[in-house]
N, C-alpha and C positions, 0 to 999 in steps of 0.2 A: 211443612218443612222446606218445601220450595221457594215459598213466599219470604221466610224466614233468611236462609241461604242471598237471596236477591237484595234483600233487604242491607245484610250483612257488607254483601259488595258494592253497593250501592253508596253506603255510610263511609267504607274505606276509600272510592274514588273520589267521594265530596272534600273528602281533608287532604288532595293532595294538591300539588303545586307542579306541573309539568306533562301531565298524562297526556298521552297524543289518542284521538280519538280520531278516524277516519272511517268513510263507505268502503261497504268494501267489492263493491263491484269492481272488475275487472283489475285486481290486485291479487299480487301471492301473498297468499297469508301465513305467517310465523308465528307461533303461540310457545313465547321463550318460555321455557318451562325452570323453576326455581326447585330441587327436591327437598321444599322443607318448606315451613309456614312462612306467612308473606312477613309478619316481623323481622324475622333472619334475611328475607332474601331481598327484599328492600334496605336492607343495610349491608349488599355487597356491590361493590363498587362495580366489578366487573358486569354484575349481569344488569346494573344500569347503563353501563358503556354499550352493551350490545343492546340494550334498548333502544337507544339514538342510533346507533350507528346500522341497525336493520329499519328505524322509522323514516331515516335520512336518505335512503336506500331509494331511489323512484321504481315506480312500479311495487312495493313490497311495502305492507302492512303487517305491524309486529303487535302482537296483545299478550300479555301474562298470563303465567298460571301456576300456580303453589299447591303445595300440598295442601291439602284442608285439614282445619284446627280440629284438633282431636274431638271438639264439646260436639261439632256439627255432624251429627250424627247421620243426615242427611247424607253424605260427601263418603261415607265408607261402608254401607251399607247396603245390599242389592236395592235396586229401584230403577224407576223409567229417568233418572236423572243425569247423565254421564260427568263428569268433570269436565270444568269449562272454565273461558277465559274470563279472565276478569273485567275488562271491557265491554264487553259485548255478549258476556254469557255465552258464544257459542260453545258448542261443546268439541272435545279437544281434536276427533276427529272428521273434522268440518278441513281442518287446516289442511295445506300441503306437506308443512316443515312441522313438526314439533324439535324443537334444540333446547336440550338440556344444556344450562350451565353448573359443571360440575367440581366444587372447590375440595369438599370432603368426601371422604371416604365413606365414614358412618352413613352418608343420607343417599348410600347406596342401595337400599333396600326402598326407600320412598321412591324410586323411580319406579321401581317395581310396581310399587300400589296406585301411582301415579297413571302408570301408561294403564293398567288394567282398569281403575277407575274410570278412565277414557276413551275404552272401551278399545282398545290398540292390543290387537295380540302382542303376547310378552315376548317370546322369538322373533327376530326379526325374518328366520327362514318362511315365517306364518304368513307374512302377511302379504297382499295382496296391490293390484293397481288404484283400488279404492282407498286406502289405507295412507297416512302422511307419512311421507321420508321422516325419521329419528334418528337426529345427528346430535354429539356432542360436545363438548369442547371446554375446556377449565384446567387448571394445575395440575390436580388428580390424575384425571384420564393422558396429560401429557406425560407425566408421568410415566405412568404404565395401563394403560385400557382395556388390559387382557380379562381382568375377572368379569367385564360389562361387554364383554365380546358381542356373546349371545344375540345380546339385546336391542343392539346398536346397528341401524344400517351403514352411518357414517359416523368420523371422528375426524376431529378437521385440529391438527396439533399443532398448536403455535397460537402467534399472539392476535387477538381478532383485528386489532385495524391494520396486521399488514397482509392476510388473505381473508377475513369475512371479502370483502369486497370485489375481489377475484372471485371466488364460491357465488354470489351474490350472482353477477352478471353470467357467469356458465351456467346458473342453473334456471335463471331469465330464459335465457335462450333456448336450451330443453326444453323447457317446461313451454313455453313458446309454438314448438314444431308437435307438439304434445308428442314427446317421446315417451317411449314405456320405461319403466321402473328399473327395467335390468339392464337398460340400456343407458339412463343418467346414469349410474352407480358406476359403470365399467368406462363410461369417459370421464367421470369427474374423478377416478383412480388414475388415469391415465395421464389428465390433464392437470391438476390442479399439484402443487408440490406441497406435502402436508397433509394431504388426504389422505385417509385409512379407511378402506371400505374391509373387515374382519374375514367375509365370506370369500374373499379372493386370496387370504392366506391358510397356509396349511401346516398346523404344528404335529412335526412327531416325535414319540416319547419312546425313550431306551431303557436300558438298565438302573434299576434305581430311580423311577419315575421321571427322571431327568427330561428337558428336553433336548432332541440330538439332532431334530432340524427344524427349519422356521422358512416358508420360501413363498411366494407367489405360483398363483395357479397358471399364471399367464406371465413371458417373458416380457410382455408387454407393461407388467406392473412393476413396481420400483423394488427392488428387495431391500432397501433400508427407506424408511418412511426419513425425511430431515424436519425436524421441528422451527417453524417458523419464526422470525423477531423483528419486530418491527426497525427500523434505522434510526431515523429523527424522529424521539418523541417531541418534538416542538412543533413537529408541522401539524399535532392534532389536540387539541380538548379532549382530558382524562378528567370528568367530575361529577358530579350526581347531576342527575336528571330531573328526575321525581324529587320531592321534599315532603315530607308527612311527618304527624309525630307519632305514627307505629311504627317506629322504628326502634333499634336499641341506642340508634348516634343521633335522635330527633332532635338533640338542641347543637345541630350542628352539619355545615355542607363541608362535605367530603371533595378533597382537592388530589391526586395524584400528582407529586411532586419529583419520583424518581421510581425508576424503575431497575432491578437487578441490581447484587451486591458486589462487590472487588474484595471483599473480606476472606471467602473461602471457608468458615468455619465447616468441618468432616462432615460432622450430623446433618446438615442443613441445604435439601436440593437450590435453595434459593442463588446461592455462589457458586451453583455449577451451570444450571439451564437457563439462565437470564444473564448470561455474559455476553457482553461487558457490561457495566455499568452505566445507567444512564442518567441523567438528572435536566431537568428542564430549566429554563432561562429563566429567570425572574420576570422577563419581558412577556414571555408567551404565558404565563400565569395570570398576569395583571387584567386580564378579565373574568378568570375562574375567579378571581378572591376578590373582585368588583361584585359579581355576581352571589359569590356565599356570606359578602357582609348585608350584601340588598336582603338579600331570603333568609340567613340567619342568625347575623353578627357573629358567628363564631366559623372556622374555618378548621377542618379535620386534616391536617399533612396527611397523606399516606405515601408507603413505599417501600419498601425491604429494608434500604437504605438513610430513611429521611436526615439522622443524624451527620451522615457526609456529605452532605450538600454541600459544595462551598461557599455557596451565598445562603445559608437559611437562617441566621442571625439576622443579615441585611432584609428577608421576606418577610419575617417575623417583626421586627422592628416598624416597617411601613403598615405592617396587618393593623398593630396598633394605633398608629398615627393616622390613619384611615377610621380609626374610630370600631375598629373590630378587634375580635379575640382569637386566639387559635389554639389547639390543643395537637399534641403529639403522641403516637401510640408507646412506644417503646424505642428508647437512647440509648445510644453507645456509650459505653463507660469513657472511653477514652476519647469523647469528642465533645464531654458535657465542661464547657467552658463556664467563671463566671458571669459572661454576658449573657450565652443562653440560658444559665440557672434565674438567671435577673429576669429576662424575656419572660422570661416561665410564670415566672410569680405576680408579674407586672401584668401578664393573661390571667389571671384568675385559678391557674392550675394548682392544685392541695393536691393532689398525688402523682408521683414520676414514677415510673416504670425503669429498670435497669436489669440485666441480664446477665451475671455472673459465668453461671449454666451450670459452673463446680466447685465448691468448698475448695480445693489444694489447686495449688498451682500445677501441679503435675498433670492432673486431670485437665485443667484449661490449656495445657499444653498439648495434651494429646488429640485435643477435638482442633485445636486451632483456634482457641474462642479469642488470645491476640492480647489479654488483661492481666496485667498483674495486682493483688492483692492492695501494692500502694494506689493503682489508680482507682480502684472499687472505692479507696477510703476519701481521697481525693474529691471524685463527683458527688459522695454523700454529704462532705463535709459542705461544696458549694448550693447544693440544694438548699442544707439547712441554711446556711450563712443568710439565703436568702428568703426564709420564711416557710419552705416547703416542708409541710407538716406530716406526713403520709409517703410510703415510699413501699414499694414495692418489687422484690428481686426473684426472679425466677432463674429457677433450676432445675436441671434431671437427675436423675438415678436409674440405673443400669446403664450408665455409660459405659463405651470397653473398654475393659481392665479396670474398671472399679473396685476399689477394696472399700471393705469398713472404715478404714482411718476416712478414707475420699468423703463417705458419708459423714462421719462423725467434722469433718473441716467445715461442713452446711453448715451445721448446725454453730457451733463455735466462730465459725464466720457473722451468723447471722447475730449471736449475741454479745458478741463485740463491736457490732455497727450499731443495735440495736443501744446496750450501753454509753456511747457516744454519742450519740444524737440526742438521750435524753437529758445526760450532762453537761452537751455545752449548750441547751436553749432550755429556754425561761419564761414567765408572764405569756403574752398572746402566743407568742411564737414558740411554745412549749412542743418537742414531740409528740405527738399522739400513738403513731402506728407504723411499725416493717411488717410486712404484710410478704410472706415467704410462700410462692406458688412454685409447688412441688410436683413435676411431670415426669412422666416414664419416658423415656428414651425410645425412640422408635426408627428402626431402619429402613432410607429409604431411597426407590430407586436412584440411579443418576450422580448417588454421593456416592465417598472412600467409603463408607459403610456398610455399602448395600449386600457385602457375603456375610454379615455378620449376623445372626439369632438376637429375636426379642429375648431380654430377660425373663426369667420365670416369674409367673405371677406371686407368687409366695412369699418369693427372695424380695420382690419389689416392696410387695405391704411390709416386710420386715422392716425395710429400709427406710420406709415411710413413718412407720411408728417407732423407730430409732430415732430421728429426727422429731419429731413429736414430743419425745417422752424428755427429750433432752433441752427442749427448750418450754417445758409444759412448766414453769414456776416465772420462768419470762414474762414479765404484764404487758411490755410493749409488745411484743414479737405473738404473732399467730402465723398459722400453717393451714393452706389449703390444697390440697392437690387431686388430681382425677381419678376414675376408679378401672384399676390394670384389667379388670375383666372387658373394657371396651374399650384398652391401648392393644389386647390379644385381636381383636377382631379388626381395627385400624390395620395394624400389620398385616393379618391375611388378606385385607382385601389390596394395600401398599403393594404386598413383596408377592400374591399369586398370580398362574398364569389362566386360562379360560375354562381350569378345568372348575375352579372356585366358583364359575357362575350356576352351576349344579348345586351348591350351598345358598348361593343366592336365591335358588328356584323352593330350595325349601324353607328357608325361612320366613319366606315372604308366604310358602304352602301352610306353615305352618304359627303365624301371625306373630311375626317378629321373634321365635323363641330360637335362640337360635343353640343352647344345649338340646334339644328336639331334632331341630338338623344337622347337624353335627351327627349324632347318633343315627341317622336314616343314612344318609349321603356315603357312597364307598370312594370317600375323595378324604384322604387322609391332612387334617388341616397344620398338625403338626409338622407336618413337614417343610411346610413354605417358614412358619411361625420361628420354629425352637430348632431351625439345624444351618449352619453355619456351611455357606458354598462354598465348592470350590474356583478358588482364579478362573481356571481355565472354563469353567460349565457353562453352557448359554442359560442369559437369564430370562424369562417372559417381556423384557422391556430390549433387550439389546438387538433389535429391528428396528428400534429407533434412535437416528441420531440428533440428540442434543444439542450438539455443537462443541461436548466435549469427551475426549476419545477416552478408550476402558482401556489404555495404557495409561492413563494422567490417575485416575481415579485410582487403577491400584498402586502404581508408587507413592500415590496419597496416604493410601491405607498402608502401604509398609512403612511411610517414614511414622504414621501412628504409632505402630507395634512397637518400632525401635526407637522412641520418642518413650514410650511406655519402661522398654526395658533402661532406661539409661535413667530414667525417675528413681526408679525403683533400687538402682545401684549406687545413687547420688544419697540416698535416707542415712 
């Protein structure tokens, strides 16, 4: 099974295009850890940035490590075999650093079987001076870190090229003087802005499980963590690294072309924790998209924002004229011009992405999504004008203050776009497909949202199969959307605080079932999920500052309400 395993890894480094391979003598070694299979984690942008940017590092040697593929039976199983890096096959605790990158929520339980496959006690109060620092850092945990408290000796919050590097060089130098373990921990909380070492905070709980304080153990430590942001992203290289075809974006180099959005829509931490908005030169690109037509002819935009760019007609236009292609994840309705619908189709692109998010205007109104109804018809009509045969619109349900009609506008939205696109095109250029991706609404820190309750799961499948049944005689139009029993557990691990890592402890005790823990654990999960905070309550994340204050967020969330009532009085 060993052999097999080697072999495995072996086959995966020979297809790739970038891997850094070095000795590793008298180097700190980091074994970036991905919590999910290498497929997934090889196609996120960020944990390839910290690939370079730790290999780039002198003195520091960085090697992967993934979750292992469910078939490899070897990889989860007791045995003399540990989890190991993929370079090098060391095993994981060989390393100094193990650093989680962590973007979702769900692949919060793979660390779990991660660090235990690695033979790393799962507390981080467990472990000892033999044992590697496990620090993390991603959306998620910036977000809010409290339910991975436990686990974690460090969290390092904010954006990695404007303190990895900082982090980098203070922990050179410790690790240098061969300082001991409690002694990094308590100067790089001291030292570094952004650092979250868990164990040097102390949460207490009052009436109504609430929390009623949050403080540092030492006055020495900062009582609000500030989350980091980088300034000019032009002074650095955001792009894949690696290139391989296990990937899910294989026929294509991933480019970072803007970062953080000015939009603000309610739901969406992305408009609140990555302000201001930023967007890169066309100048300082011109070797990223040199480089993704050399390795793949096709060039992946990414960015919160990509469709405001103000020159990405102009980046787009040269990708081609360079003789490459580019592809975009998902457009703003209100910035899909006919030259970029032309761009589009003149790339190769058969399906656009657009984001409604709500059947009624009122609804769009209450989240902030910024569209109205004429410009949704607007960008479908230039799509098609231009050949674009496939379209695709995503939306939520259990938004706040959602009624039935809100639902029922989906569906009648969708098949009145659907209807239109298939009568005004014809011969090659005939519609094929609206393809309506249907997701639950989920609250999350840092936004006007974050006192508000998931919807019930019940209520949601209703609203799912109300939309469904109403466009079920539709031929163009189909419906796919997620299943609420894992937007319930997204949330609890989103909106709790470190008591949720008690949950964690047993789901992972109990191999992934998490009705089983749920039932063990006296951590009542409903209460972070289904109940609605108040203003005033401290919430498991408000120790950290974002960079946008919990007085902007709630008169966010009240002009929703009253956005909502005045919908509702205008009918």
């Amino acid at each position: 099974m060993a052999g097999r395993r080697k072999q495995g890894k072996s086959s995966l480094l020979l297809k790739e295009e970038g891997c850094v391979t070095a000795p590793w003598r008298e180097r700190i070694r980091i074994a970036l850890a991905y919590p999910n299979q290498y497929r997934t984690g090889m196609s996120n942008l960020g944990f390839q940035t910290l690939y370079a940017l730790f290999n780039g590092t002198p003195s520091f040697l960085c090697e992967r490590v993934f979750l292992p593929d469910p078939g490899d039976e070897g990889a989860f199983s007791p045995g003399p075999t540990p989890l190991s890096s993929l370079e090098s096959g060391r095993p994981l605790g060989d390393f100094d650093i193990v650093a989680f990158s962590v973007s979702f929520e769900n692949d919060y339980p793979n660390i779990l079987t991660m660090l235990e496959r690695g033979r790393i006690p799962l507390a981080a109060a467990a472990r000892g001076e033999n044992d590697p620092l496990v620090i993390g850092g991603g959306i998620s945990v910036m977000l809010n870190p409290e339910p991975l408290a436990a686990f974690f000796d460090l969290f390092l919050l904010g954006e990695a090229e404007e303190m990895a590097p900082e982090f980098l060089e203070r922990f050179r130098t410790l690790h240098a003087a061969v300082t001991a373990r409690e002694t990094i921990l308590a100067d790089l909380q001291r030292s570094i802005e952004g650092a979250y070492v868990p164990k040097y905070y102390r949460a207490g709980y009052g009436a109504g499980q609430c929390i009623d304080s949050f403080r540092p153990v030492d006055p020495a430590y900062p009582a609000r963590i500030r989350v980091r942001h980088a300034g000019d992203i032009n002074a650095f290289r955001t792009h894949q690294v690696i290139t391989t075809p296990d990937t899910e974006f294989s026929d294509m180099f991933l480019t970072e072309v803007s970062r953080g959005c000015a939009r603000g829509c309610r739901f969406c931490p992305a408009g609140f924790v990555y302000r201001p908005a930023r967007f890169r030169k066309p100048a300082a690109l011109e070797a990223s998209f040199d480089e993704g037509i050399r390795r793949k002819g096709r060039i992946g935009l990414l960015g919160t924002a990509v469709s405001d760019h103000p020159q990405l007609a102009e980046m787009c236009r040269k990708t081609l004229e360079a003789g490459g292609t580019f592809s975009i994840g998902s457009l703003r309705i209100d910035r899909m011009s006919g030259e970029l619908a032309g761009l589009l189709a003149d790339s190769g692109v058969e399906m656009v992405s657009l984001a409604p998010e709500a059947g009624s205007q009122r609804l769009r109104d209450v989240i902030r999504k910024g569209v109205t109804e004429e410009q949704i018809f607007r960008a479908v009509e230039r799509l098609i004008e231009k050949g674009i045969v496939n379209l695709r619109l995503y939306f939520m349900v259990g938004l706040p203050t959602e009624e039935e009609e809100d639902v029922d506008a989906i569906a009648e939205l969708a098949r009145r776009i659907g209807h239109h696109a298939v009568k005004t095109t014809k011969g090659t250029r005939r519609f094929r497909r609206l393809t309506l991706s249907v997701n639950q609404f989920i609250p999350k820190p840092a936004t006007p949202f974050q006192w508000l309750p998931l919807a019930e799961s019940a209520l949601v499948r209703r609203r799912i199969q109300r939309i469904k049944r109403a466009l079920g005689k539709e031929r163009s139009v189909s419906v796919i959307h997620d299943l609420p029993k894992w937007n319930y557990i997204q949330a609890l691990l989103s909106l709790g605080d470190r008591r949720v890592g008690e949950i964690l402890l047993a789901v992972h005790a109990n191999g992934g079932n998490w009705p089983q823990a749920l039932k063990q654990v006296n951590v009542n999960a409903d209460f972070y999920v289904y109940r609605e905070k108040d203003p005033a309550e401290f919430l498991p994340w408000d120790f950290i500052d974002h960079g946008v204050s919990r007085e902007f967020l709630l008169e966010e969330y009240r002009k929703a309400m009253e956005t909502a009532k005045e919908g509702k009085l205008g009918r």
